[in-house]
C-alpha positions in Angstrom: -34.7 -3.9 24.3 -35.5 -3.4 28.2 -33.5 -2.4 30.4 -32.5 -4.1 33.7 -32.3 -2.4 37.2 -30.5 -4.7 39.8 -30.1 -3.9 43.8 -26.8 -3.3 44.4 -26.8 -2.5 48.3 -28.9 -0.5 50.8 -28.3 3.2 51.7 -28.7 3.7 55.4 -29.7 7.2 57.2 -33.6 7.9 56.5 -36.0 6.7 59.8 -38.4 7.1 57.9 -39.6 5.4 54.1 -37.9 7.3 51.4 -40.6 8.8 49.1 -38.1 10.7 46.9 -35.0 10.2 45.3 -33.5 12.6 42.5 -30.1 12.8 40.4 -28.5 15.0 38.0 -25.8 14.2 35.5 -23.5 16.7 36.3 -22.8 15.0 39.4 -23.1 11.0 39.0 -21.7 10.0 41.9 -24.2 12.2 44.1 -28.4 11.3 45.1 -30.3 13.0 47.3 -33.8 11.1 49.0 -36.3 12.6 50.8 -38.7 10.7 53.4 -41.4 10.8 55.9 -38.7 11.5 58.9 -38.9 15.3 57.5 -35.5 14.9 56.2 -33.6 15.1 53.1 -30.2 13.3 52.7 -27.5 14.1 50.3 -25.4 10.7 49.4 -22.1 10.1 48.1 -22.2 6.8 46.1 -18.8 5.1 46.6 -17.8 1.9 44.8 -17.1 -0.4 48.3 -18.6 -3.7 48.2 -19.8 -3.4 51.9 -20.8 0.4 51.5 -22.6 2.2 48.6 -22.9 5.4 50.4 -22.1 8.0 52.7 -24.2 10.3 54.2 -22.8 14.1 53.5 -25.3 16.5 54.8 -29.1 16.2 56.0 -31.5 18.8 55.5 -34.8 19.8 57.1 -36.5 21.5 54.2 -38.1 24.4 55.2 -41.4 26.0 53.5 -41.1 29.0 51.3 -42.9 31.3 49.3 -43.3 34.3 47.8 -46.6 36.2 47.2 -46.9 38.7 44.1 -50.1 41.0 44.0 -51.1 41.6 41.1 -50.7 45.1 39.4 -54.4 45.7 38.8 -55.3 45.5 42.4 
């Protein structure tokens, strides 16, 4: 059996392409994409017929990290 994946409508915030999109379960109604503007979006899918979903908060992701030495040195 394969599965079918139609378009349903166009999110609009992002000027730049989207390279990422992730979701979790425990909130369905919720995506966030990432793109080449340096910006990562967090949507609110809605069920309209004229719009799929609303912009709630962008990000621009900052660069962390941590550095461990290591106990021999």
């Amino acid at each position: 059996m394969t599965e079918q994946m139609t378009v349903r409508g166009t999110l609009k915030g992002h000027s730049g392409w989207v390279t990422q999109i992730a979701t979790t379960p425990q909130f369905p109604d919720m995506i966030l994409s990432a793109s080449r503007d340096k910006t990562i979006i967090m949507w609110k899918l809605t069920r309209d017929e004229t719009n799929y979903g609303i912009p709630q908060r962008t990000f621009l992701p900052r660069l962390c990290c941590k550095i461990k030495k290591k106990k021999n040195q």
